[in-house]
C-alpha positions as CSV (number, residue, x, y, z in Angstrom):
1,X,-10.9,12.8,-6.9
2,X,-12.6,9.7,-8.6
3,X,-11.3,6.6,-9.2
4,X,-9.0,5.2,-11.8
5,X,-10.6,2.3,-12.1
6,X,-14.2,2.8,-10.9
7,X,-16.1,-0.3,-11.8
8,X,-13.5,-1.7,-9.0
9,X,-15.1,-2.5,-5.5
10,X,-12.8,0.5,-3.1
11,X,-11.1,-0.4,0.0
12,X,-9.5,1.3,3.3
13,X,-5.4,1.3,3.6
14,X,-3.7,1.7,6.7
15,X,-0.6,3.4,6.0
16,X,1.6,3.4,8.9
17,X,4.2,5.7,9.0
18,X,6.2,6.8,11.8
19,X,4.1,5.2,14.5
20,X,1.1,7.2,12.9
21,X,-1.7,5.6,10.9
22,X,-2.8,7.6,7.7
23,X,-5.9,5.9,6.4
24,X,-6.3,6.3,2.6
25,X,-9.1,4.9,-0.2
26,X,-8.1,3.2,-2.8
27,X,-9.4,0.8,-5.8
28,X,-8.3,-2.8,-4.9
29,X,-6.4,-3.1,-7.8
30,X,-3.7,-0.1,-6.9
31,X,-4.4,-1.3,-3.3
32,X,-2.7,-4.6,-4.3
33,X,0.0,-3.2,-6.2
34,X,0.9,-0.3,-3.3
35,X,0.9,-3.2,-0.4
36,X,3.2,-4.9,-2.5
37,X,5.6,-2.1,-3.0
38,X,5.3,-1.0,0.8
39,X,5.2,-4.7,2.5
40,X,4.7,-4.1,6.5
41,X,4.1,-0.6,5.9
42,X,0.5,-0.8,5.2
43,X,-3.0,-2.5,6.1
44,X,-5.9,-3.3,4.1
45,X,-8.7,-2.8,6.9
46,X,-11.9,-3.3,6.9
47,X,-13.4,0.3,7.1
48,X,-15.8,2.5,5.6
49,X,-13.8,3.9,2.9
50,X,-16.0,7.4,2.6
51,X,-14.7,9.0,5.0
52,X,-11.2,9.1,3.9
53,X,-9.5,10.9,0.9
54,X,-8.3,8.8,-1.8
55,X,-4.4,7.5,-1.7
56,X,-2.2,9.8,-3.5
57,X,-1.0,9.2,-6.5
58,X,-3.2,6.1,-6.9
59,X,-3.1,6.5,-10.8
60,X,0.2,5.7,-10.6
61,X,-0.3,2.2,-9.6
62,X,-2.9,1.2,-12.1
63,X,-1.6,2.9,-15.6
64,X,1.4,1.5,-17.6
């Protein structure tokens, strides 16, 4: 999967769920919006973001 916005800079989210941290790739624009929605839920850590898979439904948080 690509990005929804790809001339923005990616980052690594920390998703912590039931004690468990999912890490996730995002662009920084639907990274905003998502820790916004999910306050002390999630981390924006500084990680290579390669390895992971993109954050679900990422679209979502970038498209009217």
């Amino acid at each position: 999967m690509t990005s929804p916005l790809p001339y923005e800079r990616d980052v690594c989210l920390a998703v912590i769920l039931a004690g468990m941290s999912l890490r996730y790739v995002a662009c920084l624009t639907a990274a905003l919006i998502f820790v916004q929605i999910w306050p002390g839920r999630v981390l924006v850590v500084d990680d290579p973001a390669a390895a992971y898979p993109r954050l679900p439904t990422e679209r979502l948080y970038v498209e009217p």
